[in-house]
N, C-alpha and C positions, 0 to 999 in steps of 0.2 A: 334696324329691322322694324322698331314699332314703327317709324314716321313712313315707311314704305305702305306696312301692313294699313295703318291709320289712312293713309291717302286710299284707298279701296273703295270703304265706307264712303268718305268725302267725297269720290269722283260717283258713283251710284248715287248718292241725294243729290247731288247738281246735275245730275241727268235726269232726275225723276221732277224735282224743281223745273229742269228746264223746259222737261216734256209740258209739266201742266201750266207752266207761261203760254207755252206757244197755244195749247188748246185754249187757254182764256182770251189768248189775240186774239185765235182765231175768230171764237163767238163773240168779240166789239167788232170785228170785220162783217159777218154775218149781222148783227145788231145794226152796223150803219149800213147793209144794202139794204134789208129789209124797209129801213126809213126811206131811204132814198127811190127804191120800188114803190113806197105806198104816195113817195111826194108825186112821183112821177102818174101815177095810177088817178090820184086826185089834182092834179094840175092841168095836167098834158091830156089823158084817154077821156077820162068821164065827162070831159066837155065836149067832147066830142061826140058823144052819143045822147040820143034823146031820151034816154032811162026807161024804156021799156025792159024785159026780159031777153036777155040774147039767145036764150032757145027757140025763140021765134026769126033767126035771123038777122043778117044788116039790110038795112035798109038803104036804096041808092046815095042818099045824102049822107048816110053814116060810114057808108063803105069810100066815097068819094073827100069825105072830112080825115079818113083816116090815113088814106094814099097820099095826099098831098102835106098831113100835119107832121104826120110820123118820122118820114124820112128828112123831115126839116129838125124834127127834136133830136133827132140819133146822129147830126150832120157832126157836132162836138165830139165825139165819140164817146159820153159819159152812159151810151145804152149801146149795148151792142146787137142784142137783139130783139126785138119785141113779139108780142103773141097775146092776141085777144080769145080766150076761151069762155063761154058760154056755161051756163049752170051744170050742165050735162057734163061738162069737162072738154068736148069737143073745140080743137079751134076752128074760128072765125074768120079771124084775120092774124096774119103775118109778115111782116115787113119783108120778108124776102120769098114769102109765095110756099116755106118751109113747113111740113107740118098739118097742113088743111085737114080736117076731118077728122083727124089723131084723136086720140085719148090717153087724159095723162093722169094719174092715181092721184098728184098728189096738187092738180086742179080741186078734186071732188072733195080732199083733207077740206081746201079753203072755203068752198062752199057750205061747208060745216061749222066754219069758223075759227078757222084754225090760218095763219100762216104760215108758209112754206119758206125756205132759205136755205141751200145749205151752197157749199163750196165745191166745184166743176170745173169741165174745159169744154169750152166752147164746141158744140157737134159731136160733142159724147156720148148723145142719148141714140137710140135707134132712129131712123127717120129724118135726121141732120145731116145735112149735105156738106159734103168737104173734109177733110181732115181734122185732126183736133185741135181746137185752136188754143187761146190764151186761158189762163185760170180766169174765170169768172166767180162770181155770186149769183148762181141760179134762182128769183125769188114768185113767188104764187103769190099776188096780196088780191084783198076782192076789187071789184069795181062799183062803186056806190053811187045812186042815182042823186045826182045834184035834188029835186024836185020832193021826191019820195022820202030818201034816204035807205033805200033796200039795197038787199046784193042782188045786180043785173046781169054779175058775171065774173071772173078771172082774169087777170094780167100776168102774163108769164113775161119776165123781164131778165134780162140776162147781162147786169152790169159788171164792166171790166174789176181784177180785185187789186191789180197792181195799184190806182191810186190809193185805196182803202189801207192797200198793206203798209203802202207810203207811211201813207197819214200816222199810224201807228207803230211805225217802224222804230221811230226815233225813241216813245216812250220804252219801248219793247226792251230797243239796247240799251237803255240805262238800267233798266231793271236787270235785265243778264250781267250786265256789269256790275251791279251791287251784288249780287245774289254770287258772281264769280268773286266777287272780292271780300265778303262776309265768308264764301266759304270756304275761302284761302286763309285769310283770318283766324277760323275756328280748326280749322289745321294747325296753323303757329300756334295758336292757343293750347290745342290739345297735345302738341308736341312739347310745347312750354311746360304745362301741367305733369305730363310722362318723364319729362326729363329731372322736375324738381322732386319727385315723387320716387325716382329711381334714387337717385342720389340720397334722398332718405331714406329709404331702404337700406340701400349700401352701407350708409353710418348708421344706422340702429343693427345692421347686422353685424357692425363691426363691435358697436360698443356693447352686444349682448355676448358677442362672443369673448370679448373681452373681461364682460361679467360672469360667465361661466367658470372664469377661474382665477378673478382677482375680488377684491373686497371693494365696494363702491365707494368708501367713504378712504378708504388712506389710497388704495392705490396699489395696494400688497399682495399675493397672492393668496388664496382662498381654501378656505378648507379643500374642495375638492382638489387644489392642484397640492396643495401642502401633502396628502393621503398619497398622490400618485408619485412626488418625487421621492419623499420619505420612503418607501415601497423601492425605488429603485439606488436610492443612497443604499439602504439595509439588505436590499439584493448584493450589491457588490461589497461589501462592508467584509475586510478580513480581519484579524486577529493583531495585524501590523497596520494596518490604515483602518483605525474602528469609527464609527459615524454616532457622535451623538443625538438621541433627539429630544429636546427642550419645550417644556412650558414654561409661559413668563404669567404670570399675573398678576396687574396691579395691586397692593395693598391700598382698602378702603376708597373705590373706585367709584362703587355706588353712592358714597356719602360724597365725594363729590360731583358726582353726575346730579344729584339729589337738590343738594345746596347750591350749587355755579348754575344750573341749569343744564340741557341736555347739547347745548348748544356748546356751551363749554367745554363741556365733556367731550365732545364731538373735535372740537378744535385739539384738545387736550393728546386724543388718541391721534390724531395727526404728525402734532410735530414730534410724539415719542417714537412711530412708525418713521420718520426721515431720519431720528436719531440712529435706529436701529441701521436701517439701509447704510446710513453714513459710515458706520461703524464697522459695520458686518464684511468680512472677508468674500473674495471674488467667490472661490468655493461653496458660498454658506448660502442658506435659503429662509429668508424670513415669512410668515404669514400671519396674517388677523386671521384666526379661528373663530369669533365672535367675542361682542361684547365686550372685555377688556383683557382677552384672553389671547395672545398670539404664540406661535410656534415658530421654532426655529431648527434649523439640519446643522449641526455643524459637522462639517467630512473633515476625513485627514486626520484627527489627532491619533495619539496613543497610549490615552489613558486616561482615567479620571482625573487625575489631576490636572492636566493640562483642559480637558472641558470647562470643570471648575474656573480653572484662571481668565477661559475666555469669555467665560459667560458671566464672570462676578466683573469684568472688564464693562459687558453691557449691562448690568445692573447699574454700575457706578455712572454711566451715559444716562439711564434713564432717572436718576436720582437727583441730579444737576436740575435750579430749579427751572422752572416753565413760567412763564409768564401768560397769564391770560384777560388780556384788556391791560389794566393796571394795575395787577393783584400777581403777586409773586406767590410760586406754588411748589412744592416740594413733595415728586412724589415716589414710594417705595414701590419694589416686586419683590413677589418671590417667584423663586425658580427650581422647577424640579427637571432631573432627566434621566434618561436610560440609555444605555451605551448598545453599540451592537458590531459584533455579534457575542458580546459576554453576558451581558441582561437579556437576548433572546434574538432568534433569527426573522421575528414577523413584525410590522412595523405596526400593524394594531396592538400588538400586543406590548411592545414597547412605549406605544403612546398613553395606554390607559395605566404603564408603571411610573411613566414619567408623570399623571395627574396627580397618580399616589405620592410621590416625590414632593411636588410641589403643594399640596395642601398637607403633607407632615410641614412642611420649610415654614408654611404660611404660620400654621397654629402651633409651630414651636422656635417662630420667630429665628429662623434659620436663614440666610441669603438665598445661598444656592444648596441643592443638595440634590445627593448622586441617590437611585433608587436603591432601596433594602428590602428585600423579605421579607421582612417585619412590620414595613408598613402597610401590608393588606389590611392589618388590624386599624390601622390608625382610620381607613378610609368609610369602613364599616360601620365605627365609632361615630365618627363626624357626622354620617348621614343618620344613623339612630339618636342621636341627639337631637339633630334640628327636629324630628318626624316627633319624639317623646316631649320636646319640651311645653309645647301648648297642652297637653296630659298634665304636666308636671306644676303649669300655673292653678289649672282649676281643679287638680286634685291637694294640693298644697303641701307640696315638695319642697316648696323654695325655701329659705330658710336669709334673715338678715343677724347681719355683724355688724355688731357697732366698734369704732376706732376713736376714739377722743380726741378733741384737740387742746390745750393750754396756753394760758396766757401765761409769756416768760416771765411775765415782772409779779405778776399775783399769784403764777401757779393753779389758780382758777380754772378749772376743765369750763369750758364757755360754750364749745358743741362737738356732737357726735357724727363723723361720717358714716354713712349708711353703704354697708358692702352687701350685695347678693348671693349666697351660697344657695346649691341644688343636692338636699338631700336624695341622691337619687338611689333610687329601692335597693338596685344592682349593686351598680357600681359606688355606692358610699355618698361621701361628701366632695362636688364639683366645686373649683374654684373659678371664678368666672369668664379666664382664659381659656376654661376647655367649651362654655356654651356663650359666650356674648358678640362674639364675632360673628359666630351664625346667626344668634337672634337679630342683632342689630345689620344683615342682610334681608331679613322680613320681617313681615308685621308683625311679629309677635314682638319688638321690641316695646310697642305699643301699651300692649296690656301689662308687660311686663314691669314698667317704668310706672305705671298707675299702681300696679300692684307695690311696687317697692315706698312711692312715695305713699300710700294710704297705709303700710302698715306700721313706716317709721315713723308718722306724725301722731298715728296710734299709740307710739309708746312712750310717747312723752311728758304727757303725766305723770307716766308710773317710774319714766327716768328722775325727773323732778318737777313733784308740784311745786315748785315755788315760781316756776312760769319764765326760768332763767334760762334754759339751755336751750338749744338749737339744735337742729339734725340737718345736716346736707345731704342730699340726695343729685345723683352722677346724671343728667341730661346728655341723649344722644344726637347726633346734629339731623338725623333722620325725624325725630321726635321737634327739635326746634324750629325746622321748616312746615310745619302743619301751621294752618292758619288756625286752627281751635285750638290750638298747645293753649292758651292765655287760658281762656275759659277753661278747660281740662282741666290745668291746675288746680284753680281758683278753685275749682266746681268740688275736688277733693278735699283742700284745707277747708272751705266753709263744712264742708260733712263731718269732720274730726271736730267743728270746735273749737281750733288751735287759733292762737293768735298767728297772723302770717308773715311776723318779722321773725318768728321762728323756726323758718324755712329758708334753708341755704341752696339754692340750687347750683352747682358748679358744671359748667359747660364748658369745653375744650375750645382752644384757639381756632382749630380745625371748624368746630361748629359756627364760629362766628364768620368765616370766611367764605361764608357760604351767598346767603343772599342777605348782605347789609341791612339794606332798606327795614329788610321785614323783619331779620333776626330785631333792631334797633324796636321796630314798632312794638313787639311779643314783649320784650325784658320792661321798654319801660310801661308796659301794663301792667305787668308783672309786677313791677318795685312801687308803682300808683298805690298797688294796693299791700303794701307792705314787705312783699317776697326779699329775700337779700340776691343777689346775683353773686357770684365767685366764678371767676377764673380759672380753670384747673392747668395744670401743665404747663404754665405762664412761663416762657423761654424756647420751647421748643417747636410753637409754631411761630406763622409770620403776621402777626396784626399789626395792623396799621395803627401809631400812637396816638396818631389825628380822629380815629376813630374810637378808638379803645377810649379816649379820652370824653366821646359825646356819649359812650353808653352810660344807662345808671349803673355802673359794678359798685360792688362795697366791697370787693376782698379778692386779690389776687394771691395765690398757690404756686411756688416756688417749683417749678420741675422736678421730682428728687432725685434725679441724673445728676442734676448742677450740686445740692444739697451733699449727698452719699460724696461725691468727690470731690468736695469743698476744699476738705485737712490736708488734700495729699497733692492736688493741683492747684497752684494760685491762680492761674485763669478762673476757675471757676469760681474760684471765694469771691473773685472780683466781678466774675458775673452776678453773684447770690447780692451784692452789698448795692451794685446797681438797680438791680428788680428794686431791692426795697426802699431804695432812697429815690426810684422813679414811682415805685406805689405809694410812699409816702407825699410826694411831690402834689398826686393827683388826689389826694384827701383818701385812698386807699385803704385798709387793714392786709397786713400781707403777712402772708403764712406757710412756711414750711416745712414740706414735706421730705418723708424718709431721714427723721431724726433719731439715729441710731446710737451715738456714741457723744458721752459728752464732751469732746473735744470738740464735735460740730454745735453740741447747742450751747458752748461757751460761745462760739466766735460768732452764731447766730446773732447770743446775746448783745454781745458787742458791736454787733451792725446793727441792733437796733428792732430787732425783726419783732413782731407783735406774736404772731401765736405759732407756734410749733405742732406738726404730728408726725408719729413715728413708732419704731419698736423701742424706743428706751424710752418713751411714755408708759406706749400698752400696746400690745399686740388686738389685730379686733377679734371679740368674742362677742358672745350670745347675750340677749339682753339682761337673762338673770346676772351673768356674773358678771357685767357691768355694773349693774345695779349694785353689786355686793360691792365693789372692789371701787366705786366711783371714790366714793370719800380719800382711799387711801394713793390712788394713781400719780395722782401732782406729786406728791411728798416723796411716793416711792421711786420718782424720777428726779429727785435733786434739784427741783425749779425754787425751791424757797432757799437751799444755800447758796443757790448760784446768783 
């Protein structure tokens, strides 16, 4: 249809083109009679006259010059017919006697100084004897006195056009053929253009429509279609075939999206979405809802339980690790959901029970969990925390605990880990599971982390001036990836005054796997300038030896998962006895945590371990009753019998 419609246009400008060719021929046709009228008028006539005025007349000699020269010039046939008129316009003389006495308007133009030319047929005009004859160039040029050089009169001359059109014939049809064939050309052209131009159309209206209800980045379906099949799963959803509907959310998403880059993150949401599809039953419906947040239908079961099994089935799929570049990654969900039609017959309202579900699971460390009633509270809580807690820094609410540590062979308390409580007005005293999760999703972990570290370096004089003990303060991997972390630091222990080997900062496995390069560039400015580096959680993520080995660390922390189930599982004793004989290995100090009972910190001792912390130390408390209780802690934990 378009190259139909398109050819319209095209044939209308080659006609319009063609028209005004042929009117340009025309006038080099006219342009070459007029010359050849004026050769002829100054050649052939004016010699023939004695240059007086032809209103006076010819004169015998001039009228006898002209009977016998004329019809010798006209014998070639390049003049067909001749006409000597007079100033007045009147003819004179005529080669065929046609004409005599006449008056012609556009003689008088010439006498004014104008030439005449245009295009005719022969014995067209009134007065011309015969029929019509051939197209001619009818031309008016003056007659100029050889002598004088005045106008003595008129020449009407009537040369054939056929040779003229000849003559120009040939340039005429190359031109019509370019002009047909550029504008055949720009047809293929414009048809070439229409046709690439449709087709993207076609695929951008394919892949928009396609975006309307899948997620661009896995390929899944999108919130808007996730809202309309859920809506029709829970439509049909009976009592015997109930339809779950599920959030999944990564745990600690952003801290890798943070540290890997977004790029990673990117890839990361990928292959956990194939996992999902791979996994996922014909019946079931996965989507990326945004962000790291996707939902899932499962139809068919008949119960809680059975959702349960199928969806801690894809928990266990997404938990298997990832590899991203050459960095192996392990990473958790949680999962909340609401059943239907027994948690409620409207699929909005099921989904915003199923968030409640999953952000109880998340912040009480639950896999999968089925929605309760009760957790409307829990959802209320969450969001009035994160809103109160920047209130809570610069009204000073927060409140630290210090935890000891021990050296096993001296018994010597050596340093204090610094824990964060939120005296909050309401609700009493938070332990930092119920606000750190949140903070360390936004910037407030920021100010938080400066707060913690400026006020535990504060109290360490008052712990002990003798300039001996240490405080560890907990880095977040959100906080490690700032390019001013170094200075930040730094910028606070010079404000205290502290010496800065009296600062432990311990950073999760997690944190370091973030961006090598730069986490490596931060620590060792950090330890330049005296800072100690620690390990926290050491076993439980996946650092590279080869790497862990170029950082400056001075002290790696024992997981106390491994630690707490040391006595009762020998895998694990066997893990605890490896850390420390690979921290040892690396010039290390290494230190274990969750030392509760002293059957663990005999076999500690026995492996060799350097410093211990735990509840069969000290439980952490406030800094006076540290203070009070520091002398007697070692002793009252059995480190000097043992």
């Amino acid at each position: 249809m378009y190259a139909a419609v398109s050819l319209v246009p095209v044939l209308v400008l080659g006609m319009v083109l063609s028209s005004l060719t042929e009117r340009q021929a025309n006038r080099a046709g006219l342009r070459q009679g007029r010359s050849e009228a004026l050769l002829v008028a100054r050649s052939t006539i004016a010699p023939l006259l004695d240059g007086h005025d032809l209103r006076q007349g010819l004169d015998s000699k001039e009228q006898t010059r002209l009977n016998i020269d004329v019809p010798l010039a006209m014998r070639n046939g390049q003049v067909l017919r001749l006409r000597v008129r007079d100033l007045a316009g009147r003819v004179v003389f005529s080669d065929d006697s046609s004409g005599l006495g006449t008056v012609d308007d556009e003689a008088l133009e010439v006498v004014h100084g104008e030439s005449v030319t245009q295009l005719t047929w022969l014995n067209a005009d009134q007065g011309d004897r015969g029929a019509r004859g051939p197209r001619v160039v009818e031309a008016y040029v003056p007659l100029v006195a050889a002598q004088s050089g005045s106008v003595i009169g008129v020449l009407e001359v009537y040369l054939p056009y056929a040779p003229i059109q000849a003559n120009i014939a040939t340039g005429q049809r190359m031109l019509t053929s370019a002009l047909a064939a550029g504008l055949f050309l720009l047809w293929i052209a414009m048809l070439g253009v229409s046709i690439s131009v449709t087709r993207a159309l076609r695929r951008h209206a394919k892949v928009n429509a396609f975006l309307a209800r899948h997620d661009a980045l896995t390929g899944l379906a999108n919130r808007s279609q996730f809202s309309e099949r859920a809506a029709a799963a829970v439509a049909a959803a009976t009592p015997e075939r109930q339809v779950a509907l599920a959030l999944i959310d990564l745990d600690r998403f952003k801290e890798v999206n943070d540290t890997l880059g977004h790029g990673n993150g990117d890839q990361l949401l990928v292959q956990l979405s194939e996992r999902l599809l791979l996994h996922l039953r014909e019946s079931d419906v996965v989507a990326r809802l945004g962000g790291d947040e996707f939902g899932v239908i499962v139809d068919g079961v008949h119960g809680p339980s059975e959702a349960v099994e199928i969806l801690s089935r894809l928990r266990a799929v997404l938990a298997e690790p990832v590899t991203l570049g050459d960095l192996p990654l392990a990473v958790e969900a949680s999962i909340g959901f609401a059943l239907a039609p027994g948690d409620g017959d409207d699929a909005e309202m099921l989904l915003a029970r199923a968030d409640l579900a999953m952000y109880v699971a998340k912040g009480e460390h639950h896999g999968v969990l089925h929605y309760q009633p009760d957790h409307a509270r829990y959802d209320a809580t969450h969001l009035s925390l994160v809103a109160e807690l920047g209130r809570a820094i610069a009204n000073d609410e927060l409140v630290l605990h210090y935890q000891p540590k021990a050296d096993v062979r001296t018994g010597a308390i050596t340093a204090v880990e610094a824990l964060v409580r939120w005296q909050h007005p309401v609700r009493g005293l938070l332990y930092p599971d119920a606000f750190l999760p949140a903070a360390e999703q936004t910037e407030l972990v920021e100010p938080l982390t400066r707060w913690v570290l400026a006020t535990a370096v504060a109290a360490l004089d008052e712990l002990d001036p003798t300039g001996e003990l240490a405080v560890a303060v907990n880095i977040s991997a959100r906080s490690l990836i700032r390019t001013d972390f170094a200075e930040d630091i730094l910028a606070i222990i010079g404000a205290s005054d502290v010496d800065p080997r009296r600062v432990i900062l311990e950073i999760t496995e997690t944190a370091l796997l973030a961006d090598p390069e730069r986490a490596a560039r931060t620590l060792c400015t950090l330890s330049e300038r005296g800072v100690r580096i620690s390990i926290d959680d050491f076993g439980a993520g996946q650092t590279s030896l080869g790497y862990l080995a170029r950082l400056p660390v001075s002290e790696l922390k024992i997981d106390k998962a491994f630690v707490l189930a040391m006595s009762d599982d020998p895998r694990n004793a066997a893990i605890v006895r490896s850390v420390i004989e690979l921290g040892h290995s690396l010039g290390f100090t290494v230190t274990a945590e969750g030392v509760e009972t002293a059957a663990s910190l005999q076999d500690l001792v026995d492996a060799e371990c350097d410093l211990v912390q735990g509840y069969l130390l000290a439980r952490p408390m406030q800094l006076d009753s540290l203070r009070e209780r520091l002398p007697e802690i070692a002793a009252a934990a059995g480190l000097r019998r043992v």
